[in-house]
Steps between C-alpha positions, in 0.01 A plus 500: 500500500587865516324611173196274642576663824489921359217400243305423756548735718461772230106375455457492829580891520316596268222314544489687853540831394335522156190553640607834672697592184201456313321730703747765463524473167130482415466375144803253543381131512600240681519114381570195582477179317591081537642361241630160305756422215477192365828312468535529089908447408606527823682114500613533174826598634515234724386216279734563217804471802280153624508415153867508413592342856270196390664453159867527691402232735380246247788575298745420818306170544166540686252246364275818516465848657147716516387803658156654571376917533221623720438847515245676676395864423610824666246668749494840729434835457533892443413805632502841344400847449381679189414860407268600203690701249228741355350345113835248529426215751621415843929477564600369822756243670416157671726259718457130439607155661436176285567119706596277246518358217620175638678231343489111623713345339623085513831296304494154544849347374550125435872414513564118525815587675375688815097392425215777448572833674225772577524873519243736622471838512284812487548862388276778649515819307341812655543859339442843678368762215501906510280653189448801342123441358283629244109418495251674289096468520246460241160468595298181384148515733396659806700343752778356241780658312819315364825613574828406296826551686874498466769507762881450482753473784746267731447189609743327805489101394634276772549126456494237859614140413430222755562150423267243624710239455825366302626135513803287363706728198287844611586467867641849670359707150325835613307760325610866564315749603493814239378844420520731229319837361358696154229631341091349515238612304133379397206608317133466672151512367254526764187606553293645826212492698413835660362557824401769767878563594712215354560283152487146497781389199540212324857451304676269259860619453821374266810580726889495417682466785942527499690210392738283699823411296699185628804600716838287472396312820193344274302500834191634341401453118408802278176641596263708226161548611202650352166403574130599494349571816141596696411710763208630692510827770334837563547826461421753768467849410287484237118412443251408203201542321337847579673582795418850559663593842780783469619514851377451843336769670223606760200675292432821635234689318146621428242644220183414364555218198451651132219185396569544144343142265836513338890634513681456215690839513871550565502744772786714531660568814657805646898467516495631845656389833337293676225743771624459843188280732338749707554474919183586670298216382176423709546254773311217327635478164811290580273301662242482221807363257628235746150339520499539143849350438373224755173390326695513160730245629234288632310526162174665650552759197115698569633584876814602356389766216237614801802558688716668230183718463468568854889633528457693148251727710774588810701676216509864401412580097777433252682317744792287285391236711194478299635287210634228696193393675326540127776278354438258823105463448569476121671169611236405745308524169728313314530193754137506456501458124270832492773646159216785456546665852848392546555706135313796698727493789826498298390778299366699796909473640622560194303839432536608900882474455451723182345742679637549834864463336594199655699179339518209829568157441128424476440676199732288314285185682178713365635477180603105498137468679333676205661308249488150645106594553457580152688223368255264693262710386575396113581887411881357424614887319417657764686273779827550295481871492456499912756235499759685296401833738582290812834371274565900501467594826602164736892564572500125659671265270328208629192612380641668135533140450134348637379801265740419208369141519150567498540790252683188212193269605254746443628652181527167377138416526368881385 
Protein backbone atom coordinates (compact mmCIF):
# COMPACT_ATOMS: atom_id res chain seq x y z
CA UNK A 1 0.00 0.00 0.00
CA UNK A 2 2.73 2.48 0.69
CA UNK A 3 4.75 1.97 -2.58
CA UNK A 4 1.10 2.16 -4.32
CA UNK A 5 0.54 5.01 -2.01
CA UNK A 6 4.20 7.32 -3.00
CA UNK A 7 3.92 6.03 -6.73
CA UNK A 8 1.04 7.62 -6.99
CA UNK A 9 1.50 10.47 -5.51
CA UNK A 10 4.83 11.02 -7.37
CA UNK A 11 2.63 11.16 -10.90
CA UNK A 12 0.39 13.19 -9.51
CA UNK A 13 3.24 15.90 -8.87
CA UNK A 14 4.55 15.87 -11.70
CA UNK A 15 1.87 15.70 -13.75
CA UNK A 16 0.95 19.19 -12.03
CA UNK A 17 3.99 20.86 -12.38
CA UNK A 18 5.56 19.55 -15.61
CA UNK A 19 3.79 21.81 -17.51
CA UNK A 20 5.44 24.92 -15.82
CA UNK A 21 8.80 23.07 -15.87
CA UNK A 22 8.41 22.66 -19.37
CA UNK A 23 7.99 26.14 -19.89
CA UNK A 24 11.03 27.05 -18.10
CA UNK A 25 12.98 24.81 -19.66
CA UNK A 26 11.85 25.43 -23.23
CA UNK A 27 13.03 22.53 -25.37
CA UNK A 28 12.35 19.95 -22.48
CA UNK A 29 9.29 17.70 -23.29
CA UNK A 30 6.83 16.52 -21.39
CA UNK A 31 5.03 12.92 -21.72
CA UNK A 32 2.75 10.92 -20.58
CA UNK A 33 1.60 7.56 -21.62
CA UNK A 34 -1.08 4.39 -20.50
CA UNK A 35 0.14 1.37 -20.63
CA UNK A 36 -0.44 -2.72 -20.44
CA UNK A 37 1.83 -5.83 -19.76
CA UNK A 38 0.47 -8.81 -20.55
CA UNK A 39 0.75 -11.49 -17.89
CA UNK A 40 3.60 -13.81 -19.78
CA UNK A 41 5.48 -16.12 -16.80
CA UNK A 42 4.13 -14.38 -14.20
CA UNK A 43 2.27 -17.83 -12.51
CA UNK A 44 4.95 -19.88 -13.31
CA UNK A 45 6.14 -19.47 -9.87
CA UNK A 46 3.03 -20.17 -8.46
CA UNK A 47 1.99 -23.17 -10.49
CA UNK A 48 5.11 -25.16 -10.04
CA UNK A 49 4.32 -24.63 -5.85
CA UNK A 50 0.31 -25.70 -6.93
CA UNK A 51 1.89 -28.40 -8.67
CA UNK A 52 3.98 -30.09 -6.03
CA UNK A 53 1.12 -29.46 -3.30
CA UNK A 54 -1.21 -31.57 -5.72
CA UNK A 55 1.23 -34.47 -6.13
CA UNK A 56 1.76 -34.39 -2.02
CA UNK A 57 -1.89 -34.65 -1.50
CA UNK A 58 -2.56 -37.59 -3.76
CA UNK A 59 0.37 -39.21 -2.43
CA UNK A 60 -1.11 -38.76 1.36
CA UNK A 61 -4.41 -40.27 0.08
CA UNK A 62 -6.65 -37.75 -1.78
CA UNK A 63 -8.57 -39.58 -4.50
CA UNK A 64 -7.44 -36.39 -6.44
CA UNK A 65 -6.18 -32.79 -6.03
CA UNK A 66 -6.27 -29.92 -9.01
CA UNK A 67 -5.65 -26.38 -9.23
CA UNK A 68 -6.47 -23.67 -11.83
CA UNK A 69 -4.36 -19.99 -12.85
CA UNK A 70 -6.02 -16.85 -14.09
CA UNK A 71 -4.02 -14.01 -14.66
CA UNK A 72 -4.95 -10.82 -15.95
CA UNK A 73 -2.44 -8.24 -17.38
CA UNK A 74 -0.81 -5.25 -15.69
CA UNK A 75 -2.24 -1.69 -16.58
CA UNK A 76 -1.37 2.18 -15.53
CA UNK A 77 0.90 4.61 -16.44
CA UNK A 78 4.03 7.04 -16.60
CA UNK A 79 4.93 10.35 -16.76
CA UNK A 80 8.20 11.94 -17.69
CA UNK A 81 10.45 14.53 -18.94
CA UNK A 82 13.06 14.42 -21.67
CA UNK A 83 15.71 16.81 -23.02
CA UNK A 84 17.24 16.58 -26.60
CA UNK A 85 20.92 15.94 -26.40
CA UNK A 86 22.31 17.78 -29.57
CA UNK A 87 23.00 14.88 -32.83
CA UNK A 88 22.50 12.05 -29.75
CA UNK A 89 18.74 11.68 -28.94
CA UNK A 90 16.57 12.67 -26.06
CA UNK A 91 17.79 11.43 -22.08
CA UNK A 92 15.36 12.02 -19.47
CA UNK A 93 13.64 10.27 -16.31
CA UNK A 94 9.93 9.04 -15.98
CA UNK A 95 7.90 7.78 -12.83
CA UNK A 96 5.59 4.85 -13.37
CA UNK A 97 2.71 2.90 -11.48
CA UNK A 98 1.57 -0.53 -13.05
CA UNK A 99 -1.99 -2.35 -11.25
CA UNK A 100 -1.55 -5.81 -11.71
CA UNK A 101 -0.72 -8.57 -13.01
CA UNK A 102 -3.27 -10.56 -11.13
CA UNK A 103 -3.39 -14.07 -10.37
CA UNK A 104 -6.82 -16.16 -9.66
CA UNK A 105 -6.00 -18.97 -8.66
CA UNK A 106 -8.39 -22.35 -7.40
CA UNK A 107 -7.21 -26.13 -5.57
CA UNK A 108 -9.85 -28.39 -5.26
CA UNK A 109 -8.67 -31.43 -2.91
CA UNK A 110 -10.61 -34.74 -2.69
CA UNK A 111 -9.73 -36.56 0.55
CA UNK A 112 -12.21 -39.43 1.36
CA UNK A 113 -11.39 -38.83 4.93
CA UNK A 114 -12.55 -35.18 5.48
CA UNK A 115 -14.48 -35.05 1.70
CA UNK A 116 -13.47 -32.35 -1.09
CA UNK A 117 -11.98 -29.12 0.33
CA UNK A 118 -11.74 -25.74 -1.69
CA UNK A 119 -9.23 -22.97 -1.52
CA UNK A 120 -9.45 -19.65 -3.14
CA UNK A 121 -7.35 -17.00 -3.44
CA UNK A 122 -6.05 -14.05 -5.45
CA UNK A 123 -2.71 -12.20 -5.77
CA UNK A 124 -2.67 -8.54 -6.98
CA UNK A 125 0.73 -7.37 -8.00
CA UNK A 126 1.24 -3.63 -8.63
CA UNK A 127 4.83 -2.08 -9.25
CA UNK A 128 5.82 1.68 -8.93
CA UNK A 129 8.79 2.38 -11.66
CA UNK A 130 11.48 5.42 -11.75
CA UNK A 131 13.51 5.46 -15.31
CA UNK A 132 16.29 6.92 -16.71
CA UNK A 133 15.20 6.92 -20.63
CA UNK A 134 16.74 7.10 -23.88
CA UNK A 135 14.60 7.78 -27.18
CA UNK A 136 16.04 8.67 -30.47
CA UNK A 137 14.03 9.91 -33.77
CA UNK A 138 14.29 8.95 -37.28
CA UNK A 139 12.09 10.42 -39.64
CA UNK A 140 9.81 8.08 -41.85
CA UNK A 141 7.04 10.74 -43.59
CA UNK A 142 5.82 14.06 -42.91
CA UNK A 143 4.05 13.72 -39.81
CA UNK A 144 5.80 10.20 -38.79
CA UNK A 145 9.17 9.30 -37.48
CA UNK A 146 10.06 6.07 -35.44
CA UNK A 147 11.72 6.24 -32.33
CA UNK A 148 13.67 3.24 -30.61
CA UNK A 149 14.23 3.61 -26.88
CA UNK A 150 15.97 2.13 -23.90
CA UNK A 151 15.53 2.81 -20.23
CA UNK A 152 16.88 1.06 -17.09
CA UNK A 153 16.00 1.67 -13.42
CA UNK A 154 14.04 0.50 -10.03
CA UNK A 155 11.04 -0.98 -9.78
CA UNK A 156 9.02 -1.28 -6.04
CA UNK A 157 6.92 -4.80 -6.55
CA UNK A 158 4.29 -5.30 -3.88
CA UNK A 159 2.24 -8.47 -3.57
CA UNK A 160 -1.76 -8.27 -1.61
CA UNK A 161 -3.19 -11.82 -0.98
CA UNK A 162 -6.92 -12.12 -0.11
CA UNK A 163 -8.56 -15.36 0.13
CA UNK A 164 -12.02 -15.74 -1.08
CA UNK A 165 -12.64 -18.63 0.54
CA UNK A 166 -11.00 -21.87 2.29
CA UNK A 167 -13.03 -24.91 3.56
CA UNK A 168 -12.38 -28.30 5.48
CA UNK A 169 -8.15 -29.10 5.53
CA UNK A 170 -7.38 -25.20 4.19
CA UNK A 171 -9.49 -23.57 6.88
CA UNK A 172 -7.57 -20.48 8.85
CA UNK A 173 -4.62 -20.53 5.72
CA UNK A 174 -3.77 -16.82 4.72
CA UNK A 175 -1.74 -15.28 2.06
CA UNK A 176 0.80 -12.59 3.20
CA UNK A 177 1.10 -9.54 2.09
CA UNK A 178 4.78 -8.73 0.52
CA UNK A 179 7.10 -6.26 -1.06
CA UNK A 180 10.39 -6.22 -2.42
CA UNK A 181 12.77 -3.95 -4.81
CA UNK A 182 15.62 -4.07 -7.92
CA UNK A 183 16.36 -3.12 -11.11
CA UNK A 184 13.56 -2.77 -14.43
CA UNK A 185 14.43 -2.21 -17.74
CA UNK A 186 12.73 -2.47 -21.35
CA UNK A 187 13.36 -1.75 -24.84
CA UNK A 188 10.57 0.25 -27.02
CA UNK A 189 10.02 0.72 -30.69
CA UNK A 190 7.57 3.30 -31.37
CA UNK A 191 6.67 5.45 -33.78
CA UNK A 192 4.81 9.13 -33.85
CA UNK A 193 2.36 11.21 -35.24
CA UNK A 194 3.29 14.91 -35.24
CA UNK A 195 1.13 17.69 -34.70
CA UNK A 196 0.92 21.57 -34.22
CA UNK A 197 2.34 21.32 -30.55
CA UNK A 198 2.17 17.64 -29.43
CA UNK A 199 3.07 13.80 -30.70
CA UNK A 200 0.64 11.23 -30.69
CA UNK A 201 2.88 7.69 -29.87
CA UNK A 202 2.17 4.41 -30.36
CA UNK A 203 4.51 1.69 -28.36
CA UNK A 204 5.14 -2.02 -28.07
CA UNK A 205 7.72 -2.64 -25.32
CA UNK A 206 9.62 -6.02 -23.80
CA UNK A 207 10.06 -5.15 -20.01
CA UNK A 208 12.13 -6.99 -17.15
CA UNK A 209 10.92 -6.18 -14.08
CA UNK A 210 12.93 -7.48 -10.37
CA UNK A 211 12.41 -10.89 -9.22
CA UNK A 212 10.71 -12.12 -6.07
CA UNK A 213 12.69 -15.06 -4.39
CA UNK A 214 10.60 -17.29 -1.90
CA UNK A 215 11.22 -16.32 1.77
CA UNK A 216 11.34 -19.19 4.57
CA UNK A 217 7.68 -18.33 5.45
CA UNK A 218 6.74 -19.77 1.72
CA UNK A 219 3.89 -17.14 1.81
CA UNK A 220 4.48 -16.05 -1.69
CA UNK A 221 6.08 -18.31 -4.54
CA UNK A 222 9.10 -17.08 -6.61
CA UNK A 223 8.14 -14.38 -8.90
CA UNK A 224 10.24 -13.67 -12.44
CA UNK A 225 8.49 -11.52 -14.73
CA UNK A 226 9.18 -10.29 -18.10
CA UNK A 227 6.69 -9.43 -20.49
CA UNK A 228 5.87 -7.49 -23.69
CA UNK A 229 3.80 -4.61 -23.32
CA UNK A 230 1.77 -1.54 -25.35
CA UNK A 231 1.23 1.86 -24.77
CA UNK A 232 -0.27 4.93 -26.28
CA UNK A 233 0.34 8.89 -24.87
CA UNK A 234 1.55 12.30 -26.07
CA UNK A 235 4.19 14.31 -26.00
CA UNK A 236 3.94 18.00 -25.34
CA UNK A 237 6.71 20.16 -26.22
CA UNK A 238 7.34 19.21 -29.41
CA UNK A 239 5.50 19.52 -32.92
CA UNK A 240 5.66 17.93 -36.57
CA UNK A 241 5.80 18.20 -40.07
CA UNK A 242 7.00 21.77 -41.16
CA UNK A 243 6.48 23.52 -38.15
CA UNK A 244 8.15 26.71 -38.66
CA UNK A 245 7.36 28.87 -35.50
CA UNK A 246 10.62 29.82 -33.40
CA UNK A 247 9.06 31.58 -30.53
CA UNK A 248 6.13 33.65 -29.73
CA UNK A 249 6.24 37.18 -30.31
CA UNK A 250 4.23 40.42 -31.31
CA UNK A 251 5.45 41.50 -35.02
CA UNK A 252 6.52 44.89 -35.00
CA UNK A 253 7.80 46.10 -38.28
CA UNK A 254 7.61 47.76 -41.71
CA UNK A 255 9.22 48.05 -45.43
CA UNK A 256 8.15 47.68 -48.80
CA UNK A 257 8.32 43.65 -49.85
CA UNK A 258 11.38 42.76 -52.27
CA UNK A 259 8.73 40.79 -55.08
CA UNK A 260 11.47 38.78 -56.41
CA UNK A 261 9.84 35.30 -58.86
CA UNK A 262 12.30 33.30 -56.88
CA UNK A 263 14.74 33.05 -53.56
CA UNK A 264 16.93 30.44 -53.53
CA UNK A 265 19.93 32.37 -51.98
CA UNK A 266 21.40 31.87 -48.50
CA UNK A 267 21.39 35.26 -47.14
CA UNK A 268 23.84 36.04 -44.63
CA UNK A 269 23.04 37.85 -41.63
CA UNK A 270 24.87 40.42 -39.63
CA UNK A 271 26.18 38.93 -36.17
CA UNK A 272 24.95 41.93 -34.43
CA UNK A 273 22.82 42.54 -31.30
CA UNK A 274 19.67 42.61 -31.67
CA UNK A 275 18.53 46.92 -32.65
CA UNK A 276 16.67 48.22 -29.75
CA UNK A 277 12.47 49.02 -31.07
CA UNK A 278 12.23 52.62 -31.44
CA UNK A 279 9.73 54.70 -28.74
CA UNK A 280 7.96 57.40 -30.56
CA UNK A 281 5.93 55.30 -32.79
CA UNK A 282 2.79 57.06 -34.39
CA UNK A 283 -0.35 56.70 -32.45
CA UNK A 284 -1.99 54.24 -34.87
CA UNK A 285 0.47 51.64 -35.51
CA UNK A 286 -0.15 49.52 -32.37
CA UNK A 287 -3.42 49.78 -33.36
CA UNK A 288 -2.91 48.88 -37.02
CA UNK A 289 -1.09 45.41 -35.66
CA UNK A 290 -3.85 44.47 -33.17
CA UNK A 291 -6.51 44.59 -35.97
CA UNK A 292 -4.08 42.78 -37.89
CA UNK A 293 -3.27 40.13 -35.21
CA UNK A 294 -7.22 40.03 -34.83
CA UNK A 295 -8.26 39.30 -38.48
CA UNK A 296 -5.29 36.74 -38.65
CA UNK A 297 -6.85 34.84 -35.92
CA UNK A 298 -10.19 34.97 -37.39
CA UNK A 299 -8.74 33.81 -40.80
CA UNK A 300 -9.88 37.00 -42.82
CA UNK A 301 -6.06 36.95 -44.09
CA UNK A 302 -6.73 40.11 -47.05
CA UNK A 303 -7.90 42.49 -43.96
CA UNK A 304 -5.05 41.33 -42.10
CA UNK A 305 -1.97 42.00 -44.66
CA UNK A 306 -4.12 45.49 -45.32
CA UNK A 307 -3.63 46.00 -41.78
CA UNK A 308 0.05 44.92 -41.46
CA UNK A 309 0.44 47.38 -44.41
CA UNK A 310 -1.39 50.07 -42.83
CA UNK A 311 0.94 49.90 -39.44
CA UNK A 312 4.22 49.40 -41.74
CA UNK A 313 3.45 53.14 -42.82
CA UNK A 314 3.28 54.68 -38.88
CA UNK A 315 7.04 53.63 -38.76
CA UNK A 316 10.14 55.69 -39.35
CA UNK A 317 12.77 54.21 -42.26
CA UNK A 318 14.98 51.32 -41.21
CA UNK A 319 13.00 50.79 -38.30
CA UNK A 320 14.07 46.98 -36.90
CA UNK A 321 10.55 46.65 -36.60
CA UNK A 322 10.36 46.34 -40.25
CA UNK A 323 11.25 42.61 -40.57
CA UNK A 324 8.77 41.31 -38.30
CA UNK A 325 5.71 42.59 -39.92
CA UNK A 326 7.53 41.28 -43.40
CA UNK A 327 8.06 37.86 -41.76
CA UNK A 328 4.20 38.19 -40.47
CA UNK A 329 2.63 38.94 -44.07
CA UNK A 330 5.07 36.30 -45.50
CA UNK A 331 2.85 33.94 -43.34
CA UNK A 332 -0.37 35.58 -44.24
CA UNK A 333 1.02 34.45 -47.63
CA UNK A 334 1.83 31.22 -46.63
CA UNK A 335 -1.68 30.35 -44.91
CA UNK A 336 -2.86 31.36 -48.21
CA UNK A 337 -0.85 28.84 -50.19
CA UNK A 338 0.50 32.01 -52.30
CA UNK A 339 4.69 30.16 -51.86
CA UNK A 340 5.72 32.95 -54.60
CA UNK A 341 4.87 36.08 -52.40
CA UNK A 342 5.30 34.39 -49.17
CA UNK A 343 9.14 33.57 -50.72
CA UNK A 344 9.17 37.54 -51.35
CA UNK A 345 8.30 38.41 -47.90
CA UNK A 346 10.87 36.12 -46.22
CA UNK A 347 13.52 37.35 -48.32
CA UNK A 348 12.50 41.01 -47.95
CA UNK A 349 13.16 40.24 -43.73
CA UNK A 350 15.93 38.48 -44.35
CA UNK A 351 17.83 41.24 -46.50
CA UNK A 352 16.27 44.26 -44.12
CA UNK A 353 17.94 42.52 -41.11
CA UNK A 354 21.19 42.46 -43.30
CA UNK A 355 21.10 45.80 -43.75
CA UNK A 356 19.95 47.67 -40.83
CA UNK A 357 22.21 45.20 -38.60
CA UNK A 358 19.61 43.58 -36.88
CA UNK A 359 19.25 39.60 -35.94
CA UNK A 360 15.35 39.34 -33.92
CA UNK A 361 13.66 36.24 -33.54
CA UNK A 362 11.76 36.80 -36.78
CA UNK A 363 14.54 36.53 -38.96
CA UNK A 364 15.19 33.09 -37.91
CA UNK A 365 11.06 32.57 -38.63
CA UNK A 366 12.00 34.43 -42.16
CA UNK A 367 14.35 31.92 -42.71
CA UNK A 368 12.11 28.66 -41.71
CA UNK A 369 9.31 30.70 -43.82
CA UNK A 370 11.61 30.82 -46.86
CA UNK A 371 12.51 27.40 -46.76
CA UNK A 372 9.20 25.71 -45.96
CA UNK A 373 7.89 28.05 -49.05
CA UNK A 374 10.37 26.74 -51.29
CA UNK A 375 10.08 23.28 -50.30
CA UNK A 376 6.30 23.51 -51.26
CA UNK A 377 7.43 25.19 -53.96
CA UNK A 378 9.40 21.90 -55.34
CA UNK A 379 12.90 23.95 -55.27
CA UNK A 380 13.96 21.16 -52.41
CA UNK A 381 18.16 22.56 -52.54
CA UNK A 382 17.27 25.55 -51.90
CA UNK A 383 14.79 24.89 -48.76
CA UNK A 384 17.73 22.95 -47.10
CA UNK A 385 20.21 25.69 -47.45
CA UNK A 386 17.51 28.26 -45.62
CA UNK A 387 16.78 25.44 -43.37
CA UNK A 388 20.35 24.72 -42.32
CA UNK A 389 20.75 28.91 -42.02
CA UNK A 390 17.76 28.92 -39.59
CA UNK A 391 19.64 25.51 -37.91
CA UNK A 392 22.61 28.24 -37.51
CA UNK A 393 21.12 30.96 -36.09
CA UNK A 394 17.83 29.54 -33.85
CA UNK A 395 19.44 29.10 -30.17
CA UNK A 396 15.93 27.28 -29.19
CA UNK A 397 16.45 23.62 -28.88
CA UNK A 398 12.98 22.81 -29.54
CA UNK A 399 13.20 23.97 -32.83
CA UNK A 400 17.14 22.59 -33.63
CA UNK A 401 15.15 19.54 -33.49
CA UNK A 402 11.77 20.46 -35.80
CA UNK A 403 14.74 21.70 -38.19
CA UNK A 404 16.97 18.57 -37.68
CA UNK A 405 13.88 16.49 -38.56
CA UNK A 406 12.90 18.15 -41.55
CA UNK A 407 16.54 18.69 -42.64
CA UNK A 408 16.93 14.09 -42.51
CA UNK A 409 13.47 14.04 -44.46
CA UNK A 410 14.46 16.35 -46.94
CA UNK A 411 17.97 15.16 -47.60
CA UNK A 412 16.58 11.89 -47.91
CA UNK A 413 14.36 12.65 -50.80
CA UNK A 414 17.09 15.22 -52.67
Amino acid sequence: MTNTIRGISVIFILAVFAPGILAAEGGTKFFAELEMFMPGQVADGEEADLKNTARAFVAGGSNSAAYTIEAAPAAGGRVGLLYPIQDIGDMGLSIGYLAGPSLDVKFVDNDPGIGISNFDYTRDLSFVRALGEFRKEYQMADNWTFYPAFGVGMAFGSNKGKVARATNYFAGDTVESKSWSGVTWEATAGFAYKMEKTDLNFAVRYAGFPQFKEDAAKSLSKIDWSTIGFSIGLTFGTGGGSSYSDKAYRPTARTEEYDQDDTSMDVPVAATEPVAAETDDAEGYEGHIEYAEDYFSQGNYEKALGEYSSAMKALPENDERIISVLERKGMVFTKQKNYQRAKGAYASAINVSKNIGANPPAVVNSYLGLAYALEKSGNTASAIKNYERALQLTTTPATKEKVRRILQRLKRKN
